[in-house]
LOVEXLO-456011 format. One record per atom (N, C-alpha, C): residue number from 1; residue in one letter; atom name; x, y, z. Coordinates in steps of 0.2 Angstrom, whole numbers. Each point is the difference from the previous one (the first is absolute). Example, Ala and Ser with C-alpha at 12.3 -4.5 7.8 and 13.67 -1.06 7.14 Angstrom:
REM LOVEXLO-456011
+-----+---+----+-------+-------+-------+
|   k | r |  a |     X |     Y |     Z |
+-----+---+----+-------+-------+-------+
|   1 | A |  N |    66 |   -28 |    39 |
|   1 | A | CA |    -4 |     6 |     0 |
|   1 | A |  C |     4 |     6 |     0 |
|   2 | S |  N |    -2 |     5 |    -4 |
|   2 | S | CA |     4 |     6 |     1 |
|   2 | S |  C |    -4 |     5 |     3 |
+-----+---+----+-------+-------+-------+
This chain:
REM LOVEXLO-456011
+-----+---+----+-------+-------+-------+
|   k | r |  a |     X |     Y |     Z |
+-----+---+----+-------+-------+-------+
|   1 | X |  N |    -9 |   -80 |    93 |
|   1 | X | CA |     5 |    -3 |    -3 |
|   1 | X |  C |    -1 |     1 |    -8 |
|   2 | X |  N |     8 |     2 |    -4 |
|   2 | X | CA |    -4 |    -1 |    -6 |
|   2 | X |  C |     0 |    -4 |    -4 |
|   3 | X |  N |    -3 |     2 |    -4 |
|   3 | X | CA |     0 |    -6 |    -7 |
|   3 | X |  C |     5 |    -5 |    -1 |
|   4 | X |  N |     8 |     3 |    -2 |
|   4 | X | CA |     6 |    -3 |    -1 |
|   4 | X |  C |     1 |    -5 |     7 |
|   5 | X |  N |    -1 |     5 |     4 |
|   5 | X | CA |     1 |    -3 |     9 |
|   5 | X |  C |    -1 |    -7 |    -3 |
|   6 | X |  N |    -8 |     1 |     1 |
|   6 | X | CA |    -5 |    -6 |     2 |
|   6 | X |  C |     4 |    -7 |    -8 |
|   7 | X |  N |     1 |     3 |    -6 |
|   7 | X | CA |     3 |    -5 |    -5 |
|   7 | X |  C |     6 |    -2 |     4 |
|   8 | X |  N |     3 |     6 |     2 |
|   8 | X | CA |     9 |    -4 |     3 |
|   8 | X |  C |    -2 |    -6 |     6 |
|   9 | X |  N |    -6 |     3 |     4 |
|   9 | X | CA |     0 |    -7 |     6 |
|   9 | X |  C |    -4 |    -5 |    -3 |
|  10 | X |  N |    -1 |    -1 |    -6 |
|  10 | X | CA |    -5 |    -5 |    -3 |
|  10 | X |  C |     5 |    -3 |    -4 |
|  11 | X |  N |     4 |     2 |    -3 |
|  11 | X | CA |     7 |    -3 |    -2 |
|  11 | X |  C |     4 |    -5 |     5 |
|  12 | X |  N |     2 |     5 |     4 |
|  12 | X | CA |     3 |    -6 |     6 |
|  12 | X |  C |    -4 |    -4 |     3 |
|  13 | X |  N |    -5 |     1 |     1 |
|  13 | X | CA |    -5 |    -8 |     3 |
|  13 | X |  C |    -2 |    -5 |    -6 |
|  14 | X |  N |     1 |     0 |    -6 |
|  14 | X | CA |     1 |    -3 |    -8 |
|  14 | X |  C |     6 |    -3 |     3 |
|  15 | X |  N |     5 |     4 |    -1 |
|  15 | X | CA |     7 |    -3 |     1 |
|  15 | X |  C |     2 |    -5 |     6 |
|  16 | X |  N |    -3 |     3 |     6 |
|  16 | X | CA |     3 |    -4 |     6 |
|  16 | X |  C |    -4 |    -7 |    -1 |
|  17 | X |  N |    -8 |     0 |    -6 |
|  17 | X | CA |    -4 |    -7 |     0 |
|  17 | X |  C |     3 |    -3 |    -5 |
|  18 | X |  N |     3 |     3 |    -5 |
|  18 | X | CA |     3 |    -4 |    -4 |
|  18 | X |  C |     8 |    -4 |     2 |
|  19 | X |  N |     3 |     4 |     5 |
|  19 | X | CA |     4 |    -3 |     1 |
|  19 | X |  C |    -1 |    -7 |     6 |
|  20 | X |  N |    -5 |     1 |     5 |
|  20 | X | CA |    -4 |    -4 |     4 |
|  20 | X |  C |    -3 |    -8 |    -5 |
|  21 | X |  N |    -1 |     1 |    -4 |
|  21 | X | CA |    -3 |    -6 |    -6 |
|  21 | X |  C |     6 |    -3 |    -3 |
|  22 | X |  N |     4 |     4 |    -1 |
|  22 | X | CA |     7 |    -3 |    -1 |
|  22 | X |  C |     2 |    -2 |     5 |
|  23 | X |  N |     1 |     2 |     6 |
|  23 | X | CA |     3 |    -5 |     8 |
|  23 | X |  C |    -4 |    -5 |     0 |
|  24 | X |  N |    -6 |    -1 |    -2 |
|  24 | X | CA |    -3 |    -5 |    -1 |
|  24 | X |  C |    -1 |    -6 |    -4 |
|  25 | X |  N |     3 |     3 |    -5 |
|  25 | X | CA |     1 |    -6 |    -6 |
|  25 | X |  C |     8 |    -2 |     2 |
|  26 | X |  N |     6 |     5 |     3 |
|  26 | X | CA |     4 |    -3 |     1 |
|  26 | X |  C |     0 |    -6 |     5 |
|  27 | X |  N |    -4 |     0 |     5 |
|  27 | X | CA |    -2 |    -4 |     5 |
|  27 | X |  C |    -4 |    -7 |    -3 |
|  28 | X |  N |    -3 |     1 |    -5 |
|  28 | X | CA |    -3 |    -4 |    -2 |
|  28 | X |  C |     5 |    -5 |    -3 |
|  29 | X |  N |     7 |     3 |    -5 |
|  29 | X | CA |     7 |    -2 |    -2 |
|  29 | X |  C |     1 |    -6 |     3 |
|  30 | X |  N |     1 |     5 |     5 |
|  30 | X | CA |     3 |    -4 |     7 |
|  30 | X |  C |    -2 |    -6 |     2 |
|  31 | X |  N |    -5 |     1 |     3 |
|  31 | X | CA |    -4 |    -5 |     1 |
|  31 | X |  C |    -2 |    -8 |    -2 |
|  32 | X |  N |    -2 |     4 |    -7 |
|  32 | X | CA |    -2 |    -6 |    -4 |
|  32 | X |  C |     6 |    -3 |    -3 |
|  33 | X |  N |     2 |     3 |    -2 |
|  33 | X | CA |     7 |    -4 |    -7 |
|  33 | X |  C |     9 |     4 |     3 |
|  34 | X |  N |    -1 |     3 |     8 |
|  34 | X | CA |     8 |    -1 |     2 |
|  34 | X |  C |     3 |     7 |    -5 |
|  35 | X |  N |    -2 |     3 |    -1 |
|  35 | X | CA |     3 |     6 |    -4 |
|  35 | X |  C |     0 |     3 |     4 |
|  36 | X |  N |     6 |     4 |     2 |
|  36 | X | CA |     3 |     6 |     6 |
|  36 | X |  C |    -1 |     7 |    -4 |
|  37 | X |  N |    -2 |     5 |     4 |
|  37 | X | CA |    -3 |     6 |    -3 |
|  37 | X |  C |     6 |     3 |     3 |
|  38 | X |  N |     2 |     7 |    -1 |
|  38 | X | CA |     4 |     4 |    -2 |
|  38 | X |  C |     0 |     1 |    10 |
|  39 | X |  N |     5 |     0 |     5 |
|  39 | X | CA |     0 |     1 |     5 |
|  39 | X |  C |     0 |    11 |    -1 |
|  40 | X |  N |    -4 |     1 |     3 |
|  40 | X | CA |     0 |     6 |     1 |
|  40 | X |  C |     5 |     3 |     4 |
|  41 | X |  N |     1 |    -2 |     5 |
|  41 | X | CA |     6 |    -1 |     8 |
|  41 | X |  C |     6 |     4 |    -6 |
|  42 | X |  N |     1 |    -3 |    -5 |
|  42 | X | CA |     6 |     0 |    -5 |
|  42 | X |  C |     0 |     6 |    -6 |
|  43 | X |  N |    -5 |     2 |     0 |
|  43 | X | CA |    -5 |     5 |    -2 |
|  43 | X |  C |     4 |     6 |     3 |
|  44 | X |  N |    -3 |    -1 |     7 |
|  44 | X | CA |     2 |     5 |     5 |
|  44 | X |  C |     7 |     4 |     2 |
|  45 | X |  N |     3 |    -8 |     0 |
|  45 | X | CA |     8 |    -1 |    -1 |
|  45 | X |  C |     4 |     6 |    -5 |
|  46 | X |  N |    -3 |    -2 |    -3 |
|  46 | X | CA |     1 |     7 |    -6 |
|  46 | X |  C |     1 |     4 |    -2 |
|  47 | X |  N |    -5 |     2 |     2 |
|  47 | X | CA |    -2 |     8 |     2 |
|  47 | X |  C |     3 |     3 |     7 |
|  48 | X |  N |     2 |    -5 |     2 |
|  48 | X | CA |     3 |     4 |     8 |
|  48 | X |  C |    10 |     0 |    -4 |
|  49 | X |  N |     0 |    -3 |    -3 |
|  49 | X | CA |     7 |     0 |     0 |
|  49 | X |  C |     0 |     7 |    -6 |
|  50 | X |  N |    -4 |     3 |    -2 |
|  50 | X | CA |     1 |     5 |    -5 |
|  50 | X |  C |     1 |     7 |     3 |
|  51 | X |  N |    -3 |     1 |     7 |
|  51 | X | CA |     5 |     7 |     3 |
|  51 | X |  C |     7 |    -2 |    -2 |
|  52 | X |  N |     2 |    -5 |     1 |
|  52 | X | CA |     9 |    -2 |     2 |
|  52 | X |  C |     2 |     2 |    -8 |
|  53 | X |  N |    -3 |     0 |    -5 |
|  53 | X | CA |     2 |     0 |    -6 |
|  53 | X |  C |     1 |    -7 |    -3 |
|  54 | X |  N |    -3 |    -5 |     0 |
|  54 | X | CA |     1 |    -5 |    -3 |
|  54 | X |  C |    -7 |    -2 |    -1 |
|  55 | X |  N |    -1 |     0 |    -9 |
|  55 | X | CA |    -6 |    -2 |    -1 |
|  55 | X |  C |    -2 |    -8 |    -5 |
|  56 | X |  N |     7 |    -1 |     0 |
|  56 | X | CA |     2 |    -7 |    -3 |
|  56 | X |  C |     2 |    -5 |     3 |
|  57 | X |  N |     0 |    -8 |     3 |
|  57 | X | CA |     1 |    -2 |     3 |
|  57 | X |  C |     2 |    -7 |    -6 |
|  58 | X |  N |     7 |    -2 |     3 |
|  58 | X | CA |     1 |    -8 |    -3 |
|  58 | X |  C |    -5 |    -4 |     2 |
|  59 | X |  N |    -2 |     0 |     6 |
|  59 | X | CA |    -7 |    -3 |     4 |
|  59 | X |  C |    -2 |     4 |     5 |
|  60 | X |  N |    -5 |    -1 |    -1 |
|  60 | X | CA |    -5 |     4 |     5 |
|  60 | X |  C |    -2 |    -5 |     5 |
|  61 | X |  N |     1 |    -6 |     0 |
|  61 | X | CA |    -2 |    -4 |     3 |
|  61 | X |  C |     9 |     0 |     6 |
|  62 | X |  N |     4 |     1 |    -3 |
|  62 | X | CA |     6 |     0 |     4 |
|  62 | X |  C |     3 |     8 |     4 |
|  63 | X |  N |    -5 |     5 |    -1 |
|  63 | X | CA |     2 |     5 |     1 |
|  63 | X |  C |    -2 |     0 |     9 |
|  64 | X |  N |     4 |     5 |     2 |
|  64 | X | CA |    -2 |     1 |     7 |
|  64 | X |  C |    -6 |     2 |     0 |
|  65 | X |  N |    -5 |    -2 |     7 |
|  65 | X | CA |    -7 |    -1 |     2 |
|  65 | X |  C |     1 |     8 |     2 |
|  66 | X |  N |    -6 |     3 |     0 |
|  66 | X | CA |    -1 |     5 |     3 |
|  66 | X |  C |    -5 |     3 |     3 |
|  67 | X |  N |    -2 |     3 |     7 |
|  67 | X | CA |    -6 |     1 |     4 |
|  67 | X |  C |    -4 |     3 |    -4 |
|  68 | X |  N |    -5 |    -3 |     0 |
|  68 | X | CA |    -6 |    -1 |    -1 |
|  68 | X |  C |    -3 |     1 |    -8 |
|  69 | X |  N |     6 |    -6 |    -1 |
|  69 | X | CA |    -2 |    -1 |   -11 |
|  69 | X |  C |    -7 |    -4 |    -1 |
|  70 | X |  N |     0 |    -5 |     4 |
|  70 | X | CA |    -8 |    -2 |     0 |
|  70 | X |  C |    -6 |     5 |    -1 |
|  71 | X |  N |     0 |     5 |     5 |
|  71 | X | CA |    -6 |     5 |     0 |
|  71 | X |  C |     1 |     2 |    -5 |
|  72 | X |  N |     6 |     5 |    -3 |
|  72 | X | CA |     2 |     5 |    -5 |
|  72 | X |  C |    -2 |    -3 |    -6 |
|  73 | X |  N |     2 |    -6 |    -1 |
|  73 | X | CA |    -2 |    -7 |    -6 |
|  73 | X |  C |   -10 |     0 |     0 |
|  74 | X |  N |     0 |    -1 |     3 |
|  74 | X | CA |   -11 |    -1 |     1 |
|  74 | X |  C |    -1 |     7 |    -5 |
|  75 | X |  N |     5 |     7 |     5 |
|  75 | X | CA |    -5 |     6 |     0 |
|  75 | X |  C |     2 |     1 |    -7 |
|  76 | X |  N |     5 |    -1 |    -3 |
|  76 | X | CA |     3 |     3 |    -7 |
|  76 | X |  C |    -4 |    -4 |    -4 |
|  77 | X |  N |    -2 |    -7 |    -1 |
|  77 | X | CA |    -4 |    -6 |    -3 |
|  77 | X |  C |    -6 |     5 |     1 |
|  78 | X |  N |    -3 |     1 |     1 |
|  78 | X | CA |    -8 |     3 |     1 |
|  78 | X |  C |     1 |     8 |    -3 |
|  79 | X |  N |     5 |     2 |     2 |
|  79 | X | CA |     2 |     8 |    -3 |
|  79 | X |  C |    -1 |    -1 |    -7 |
|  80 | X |  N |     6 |    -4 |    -5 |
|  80 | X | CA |     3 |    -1 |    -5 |
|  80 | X |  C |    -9 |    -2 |    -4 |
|  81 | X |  N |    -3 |    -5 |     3 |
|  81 | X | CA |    -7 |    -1 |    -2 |
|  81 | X |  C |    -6 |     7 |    -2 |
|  82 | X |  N |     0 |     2 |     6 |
|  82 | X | CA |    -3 |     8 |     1 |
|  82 | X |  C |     2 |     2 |    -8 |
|  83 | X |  N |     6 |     3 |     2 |
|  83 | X | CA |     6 |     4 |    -5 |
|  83 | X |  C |    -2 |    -2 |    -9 |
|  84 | X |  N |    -1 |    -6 |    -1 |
|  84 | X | CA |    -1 |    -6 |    -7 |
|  84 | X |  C |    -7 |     4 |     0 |
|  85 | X |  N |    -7 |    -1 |     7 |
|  85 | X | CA |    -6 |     1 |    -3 |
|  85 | X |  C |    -1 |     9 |    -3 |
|  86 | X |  N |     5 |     3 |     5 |
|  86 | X | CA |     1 |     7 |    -2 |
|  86 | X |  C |     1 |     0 |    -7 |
|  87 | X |  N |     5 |    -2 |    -4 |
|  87 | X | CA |     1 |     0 |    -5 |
|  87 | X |  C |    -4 |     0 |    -6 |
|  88 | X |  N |    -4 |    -7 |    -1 |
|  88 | X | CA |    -4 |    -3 |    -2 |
|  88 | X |  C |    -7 |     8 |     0 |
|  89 | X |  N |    -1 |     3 |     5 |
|  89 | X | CA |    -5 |     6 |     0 |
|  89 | X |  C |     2 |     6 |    -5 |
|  90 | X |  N |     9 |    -1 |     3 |
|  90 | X | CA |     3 |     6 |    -6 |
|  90 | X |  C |    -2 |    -1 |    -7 |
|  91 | X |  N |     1 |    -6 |    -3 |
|  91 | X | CA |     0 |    -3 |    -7 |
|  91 | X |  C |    -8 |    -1 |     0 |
|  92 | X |  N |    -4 |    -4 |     3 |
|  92 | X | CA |    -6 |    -2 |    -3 |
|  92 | X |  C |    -3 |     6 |     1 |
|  93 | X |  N |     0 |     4 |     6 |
|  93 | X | CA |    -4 |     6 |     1 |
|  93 | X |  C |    -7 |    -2 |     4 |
|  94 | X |  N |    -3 |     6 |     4 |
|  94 | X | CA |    -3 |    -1 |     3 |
|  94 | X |  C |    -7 |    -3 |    -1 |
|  95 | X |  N |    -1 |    -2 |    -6 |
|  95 | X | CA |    -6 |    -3 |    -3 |
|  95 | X |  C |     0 |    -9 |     2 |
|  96 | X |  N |     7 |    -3 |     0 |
|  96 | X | CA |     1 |    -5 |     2 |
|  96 | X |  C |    -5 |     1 |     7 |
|  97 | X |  N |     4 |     4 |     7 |
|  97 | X | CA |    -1 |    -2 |     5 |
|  97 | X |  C |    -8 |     0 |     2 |
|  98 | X |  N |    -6 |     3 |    -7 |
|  98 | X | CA |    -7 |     1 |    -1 |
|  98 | X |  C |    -1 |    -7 |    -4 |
|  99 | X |  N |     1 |    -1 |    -5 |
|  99 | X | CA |    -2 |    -7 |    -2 |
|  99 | X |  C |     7 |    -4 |    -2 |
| 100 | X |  N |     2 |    -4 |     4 |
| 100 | X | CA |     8 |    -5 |     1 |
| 100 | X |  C |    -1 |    -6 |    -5 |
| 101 | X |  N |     2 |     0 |    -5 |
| 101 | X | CA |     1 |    -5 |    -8 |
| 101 | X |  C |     5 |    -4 |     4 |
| 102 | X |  N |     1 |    -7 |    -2 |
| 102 | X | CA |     4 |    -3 |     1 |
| 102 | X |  C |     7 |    -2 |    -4 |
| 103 | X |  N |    -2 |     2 |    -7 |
| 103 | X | CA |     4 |     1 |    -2 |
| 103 | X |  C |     7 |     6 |    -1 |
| 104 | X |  N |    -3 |     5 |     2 |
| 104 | X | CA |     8 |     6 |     3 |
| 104 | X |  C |     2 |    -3 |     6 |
| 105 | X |  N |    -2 |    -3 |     5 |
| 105 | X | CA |     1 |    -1 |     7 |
| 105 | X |  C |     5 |    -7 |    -2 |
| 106 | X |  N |    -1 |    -5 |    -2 |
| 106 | X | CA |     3 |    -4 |    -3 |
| 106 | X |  C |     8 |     2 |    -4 |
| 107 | X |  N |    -2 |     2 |    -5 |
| 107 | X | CA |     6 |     3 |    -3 |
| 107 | X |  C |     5 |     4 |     4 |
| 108 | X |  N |    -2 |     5 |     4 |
| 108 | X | CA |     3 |     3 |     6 |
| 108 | X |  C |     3 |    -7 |     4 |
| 109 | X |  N |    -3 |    -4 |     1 |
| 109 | X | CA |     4 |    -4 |     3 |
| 109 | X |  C |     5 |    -4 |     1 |
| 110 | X |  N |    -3 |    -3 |    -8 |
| 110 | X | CA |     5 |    -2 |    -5 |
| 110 | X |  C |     9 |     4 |    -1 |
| 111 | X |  N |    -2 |     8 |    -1 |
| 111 | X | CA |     4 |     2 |    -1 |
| 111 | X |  C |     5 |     2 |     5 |
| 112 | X |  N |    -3 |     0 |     6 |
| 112 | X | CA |     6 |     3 |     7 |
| 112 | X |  C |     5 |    -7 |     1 |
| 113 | X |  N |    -2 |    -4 |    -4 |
| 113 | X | CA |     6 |    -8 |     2 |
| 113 | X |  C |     6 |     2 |    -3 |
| 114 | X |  N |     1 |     7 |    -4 |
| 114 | X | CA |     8 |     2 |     0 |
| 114 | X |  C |     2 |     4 |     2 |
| 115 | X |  N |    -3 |     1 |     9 |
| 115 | X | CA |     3 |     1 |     6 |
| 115 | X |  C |     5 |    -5 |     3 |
| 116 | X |  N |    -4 |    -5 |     2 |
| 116 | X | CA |     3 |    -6 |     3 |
| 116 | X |  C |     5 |    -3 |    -5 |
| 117 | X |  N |     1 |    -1 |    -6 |
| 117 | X | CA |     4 |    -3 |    -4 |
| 117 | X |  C |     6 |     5 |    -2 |
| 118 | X |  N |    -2 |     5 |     1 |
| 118 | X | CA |     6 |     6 |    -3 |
| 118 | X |  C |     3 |     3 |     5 |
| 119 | X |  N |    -3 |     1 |     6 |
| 119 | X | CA |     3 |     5 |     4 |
| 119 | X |  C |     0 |    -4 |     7 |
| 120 | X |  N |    -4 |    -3 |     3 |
| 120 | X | CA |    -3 |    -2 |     6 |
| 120 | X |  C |     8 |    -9 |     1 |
| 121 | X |  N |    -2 |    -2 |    -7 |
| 121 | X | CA |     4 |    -8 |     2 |
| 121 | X |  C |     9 |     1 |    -1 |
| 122 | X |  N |    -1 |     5 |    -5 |
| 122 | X | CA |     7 |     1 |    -1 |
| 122 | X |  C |     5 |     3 |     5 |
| 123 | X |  N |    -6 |     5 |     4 |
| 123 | X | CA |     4 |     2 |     6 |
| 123 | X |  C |     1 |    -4 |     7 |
| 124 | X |  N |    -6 |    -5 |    -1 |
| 124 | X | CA |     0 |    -4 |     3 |
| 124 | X |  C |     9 |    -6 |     2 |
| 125 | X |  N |     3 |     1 |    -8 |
| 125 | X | CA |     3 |    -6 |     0 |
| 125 | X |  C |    -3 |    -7 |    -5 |
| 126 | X |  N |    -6 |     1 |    -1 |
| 126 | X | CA |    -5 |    -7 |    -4 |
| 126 | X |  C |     4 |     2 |    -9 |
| 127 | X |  N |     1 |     6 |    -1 |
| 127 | X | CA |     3 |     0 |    -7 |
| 127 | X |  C |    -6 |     4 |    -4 |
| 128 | X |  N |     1 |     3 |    -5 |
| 128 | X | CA |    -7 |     2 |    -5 |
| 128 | X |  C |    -4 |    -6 |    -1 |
| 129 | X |  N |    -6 |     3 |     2 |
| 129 | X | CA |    -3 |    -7 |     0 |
| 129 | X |  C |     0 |    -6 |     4 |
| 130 | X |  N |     1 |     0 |     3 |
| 130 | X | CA |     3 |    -6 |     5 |
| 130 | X |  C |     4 |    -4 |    -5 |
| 131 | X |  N |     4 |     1 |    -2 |
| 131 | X | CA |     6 |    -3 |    -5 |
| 131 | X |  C |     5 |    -4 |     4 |
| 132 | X |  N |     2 |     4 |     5 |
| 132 | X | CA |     4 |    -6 |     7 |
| 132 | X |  C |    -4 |    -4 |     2 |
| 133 | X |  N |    -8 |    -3 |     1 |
| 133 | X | CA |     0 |    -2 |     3 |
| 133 | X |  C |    -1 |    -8 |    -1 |
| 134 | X |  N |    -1 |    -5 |     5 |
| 134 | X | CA |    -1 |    -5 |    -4 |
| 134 | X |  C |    -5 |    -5 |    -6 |
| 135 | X |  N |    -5 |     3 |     1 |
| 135 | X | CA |    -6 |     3 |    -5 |
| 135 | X |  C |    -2 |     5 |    -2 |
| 136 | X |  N |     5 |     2 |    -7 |
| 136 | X | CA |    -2 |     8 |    -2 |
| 136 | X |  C |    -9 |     0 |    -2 |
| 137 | X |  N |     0 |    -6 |    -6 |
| 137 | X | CA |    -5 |     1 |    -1 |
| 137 | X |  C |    -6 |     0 |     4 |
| 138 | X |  N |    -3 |    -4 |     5 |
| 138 | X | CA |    -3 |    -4 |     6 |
| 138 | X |  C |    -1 |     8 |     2 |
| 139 | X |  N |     5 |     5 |     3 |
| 139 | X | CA |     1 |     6 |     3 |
| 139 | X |  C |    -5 |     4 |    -3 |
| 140 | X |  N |     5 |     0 |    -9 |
| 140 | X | CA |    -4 |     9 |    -2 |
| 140 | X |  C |    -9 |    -5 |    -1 |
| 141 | X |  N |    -1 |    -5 |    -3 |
| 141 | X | CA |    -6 |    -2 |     1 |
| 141 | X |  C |    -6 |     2 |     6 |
| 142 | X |  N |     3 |    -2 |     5 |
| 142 | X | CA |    -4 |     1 |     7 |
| 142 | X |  C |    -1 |     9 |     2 |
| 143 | X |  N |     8 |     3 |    -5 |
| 143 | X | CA |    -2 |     7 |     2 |
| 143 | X |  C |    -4 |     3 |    -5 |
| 144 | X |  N |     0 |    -5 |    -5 |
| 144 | X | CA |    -6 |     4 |    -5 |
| 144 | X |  C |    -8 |    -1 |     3 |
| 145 | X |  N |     0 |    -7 |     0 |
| 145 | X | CA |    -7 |    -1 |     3 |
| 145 | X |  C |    -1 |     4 |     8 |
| 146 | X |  N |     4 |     2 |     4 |
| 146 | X | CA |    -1 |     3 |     5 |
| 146 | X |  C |    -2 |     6 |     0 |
| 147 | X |  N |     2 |     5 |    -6 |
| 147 | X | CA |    -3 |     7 |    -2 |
| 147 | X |  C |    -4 |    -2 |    -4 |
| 148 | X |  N |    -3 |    -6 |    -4 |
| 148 | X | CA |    -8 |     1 |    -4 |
| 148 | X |  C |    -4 |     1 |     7 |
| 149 | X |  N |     2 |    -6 |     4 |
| 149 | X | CA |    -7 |     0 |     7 |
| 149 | X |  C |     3 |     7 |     1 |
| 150 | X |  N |     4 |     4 |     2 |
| 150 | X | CA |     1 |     7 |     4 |
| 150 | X |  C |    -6 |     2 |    -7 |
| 151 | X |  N |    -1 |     2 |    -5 |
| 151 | X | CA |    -4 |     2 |    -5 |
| 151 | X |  C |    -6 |     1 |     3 |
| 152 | X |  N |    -4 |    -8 |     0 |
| 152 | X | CA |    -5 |    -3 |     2 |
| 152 | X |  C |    -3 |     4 |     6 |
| 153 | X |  N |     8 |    -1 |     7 |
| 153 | X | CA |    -4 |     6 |     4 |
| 153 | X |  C |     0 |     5 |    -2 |
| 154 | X |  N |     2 |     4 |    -3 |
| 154 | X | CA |    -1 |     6 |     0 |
| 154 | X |  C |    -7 |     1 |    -4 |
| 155 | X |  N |    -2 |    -3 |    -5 |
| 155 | X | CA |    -9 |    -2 |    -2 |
| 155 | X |  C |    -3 |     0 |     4 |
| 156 | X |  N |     2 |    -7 |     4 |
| 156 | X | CA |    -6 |    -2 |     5 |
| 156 | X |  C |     0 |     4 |     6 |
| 157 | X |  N |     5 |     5 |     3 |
| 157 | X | CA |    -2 |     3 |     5 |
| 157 | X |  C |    -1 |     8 |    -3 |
| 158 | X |  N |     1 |     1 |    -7 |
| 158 | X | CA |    -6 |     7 |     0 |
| 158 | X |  C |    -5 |     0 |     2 |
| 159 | X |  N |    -5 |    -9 |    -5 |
| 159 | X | CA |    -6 |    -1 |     2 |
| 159 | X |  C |    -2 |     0 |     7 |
| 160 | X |  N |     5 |    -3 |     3 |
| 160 | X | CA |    -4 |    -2 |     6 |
| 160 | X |  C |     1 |     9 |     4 |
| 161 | X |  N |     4 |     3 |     0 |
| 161 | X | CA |     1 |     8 |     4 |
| 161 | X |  C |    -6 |     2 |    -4 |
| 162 | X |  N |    -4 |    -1 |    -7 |
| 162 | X | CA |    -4 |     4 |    -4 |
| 162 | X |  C |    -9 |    -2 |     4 |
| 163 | X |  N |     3 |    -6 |     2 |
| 163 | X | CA |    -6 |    -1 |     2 |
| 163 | X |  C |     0 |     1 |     7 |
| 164 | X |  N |     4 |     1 |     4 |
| 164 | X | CA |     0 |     2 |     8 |
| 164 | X |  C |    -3 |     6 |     0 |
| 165 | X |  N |     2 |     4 |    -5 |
| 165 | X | CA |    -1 |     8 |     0 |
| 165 | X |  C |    -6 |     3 |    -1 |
| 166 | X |  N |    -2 |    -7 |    -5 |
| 166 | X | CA |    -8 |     1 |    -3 |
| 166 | X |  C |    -3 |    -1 |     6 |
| 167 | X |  N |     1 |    -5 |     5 |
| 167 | X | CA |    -4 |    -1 |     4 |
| 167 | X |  C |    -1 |     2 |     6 |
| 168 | X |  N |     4 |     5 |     1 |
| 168 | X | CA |     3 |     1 |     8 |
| 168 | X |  C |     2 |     8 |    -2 |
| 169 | X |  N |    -2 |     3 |    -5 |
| 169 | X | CA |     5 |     8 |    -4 |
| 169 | X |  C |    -6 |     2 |    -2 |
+-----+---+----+-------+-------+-------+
């Protein structure tokens, strides 16, 4: 394999761990303090109504259910994560994925929260920014802190795949 290979599949296992540590802190939400994480299932929803041509919905939550949006939802959540670490390779360059600083992975993460607030809620139905919803602010807050932990993982599972590789490569 070569070189680019072997960074592109060290990028997407960055990406799938950082996305993983964010299901994780969403669960933690949940759990502890009753904050509801973004149903993926709805995610899915989504993206199956876009062959039909409609990528804007009044609600997403009222649009017709379609086979198998739950899977579609999971795989695109873990894609979209990949997709983010790929990026963050483009920009930081392949010196990150040799010694991973915490702060580019950070900022990177920081910065993909005008996914969800510009493009993901608004077609959602939630408004720019979750502006429809009944806690705007409560919203973009948990989506910002949701992309510093996406950061986080993307830091902490360079090291952790730096150190698998070291020890097992």
């Amino acid at each position: 394999m070569t070189a680019e290979g072997r960074d592109i599949l060290s990028a997407v296992a960055i990406g799938v761990g950082a996305s993983l540590l964010m299901d994780l802190w969403n669960l933690l939400l949940k759990l502890a303090f009753g904050i509801p994480s973004l149903n993926y299932c709805l995610l899915g929803r989504w993206i199956c109504h876009m062959p039909g041509g409609t990528f804007r919905h009044a609600s997403i939550a009222h649009a017709r259910q379609k086979p198998g949006e739950c899977t579609i939802g999971w795989i695109a959540h873990y894609a979209i994560g990949a997709g983010l670490a790929l990026g963050l390779l483009v920009v930081a360059s392949r010196e990150w994925l040799v010694r991973p600083a915490l702060v580019p992975a950070l900022l990177w993460g920081v910065g993909t929260v005008v996914f969800p607030l510009l493009v993901m809620q608004p077609a959602l139905g939630l408004g720019v920014a979750s502006s429809k919803t009944a806690s705007p602010t409560q919203a973009r807050l948990k989506s910002l802190a949701t992309h510093m932990v996406f950061g986080v993982g993307l830091y902490s599972s360079a090291n952790g795949l730096n150190y698998v590789l070291r020890a097992f490569g």
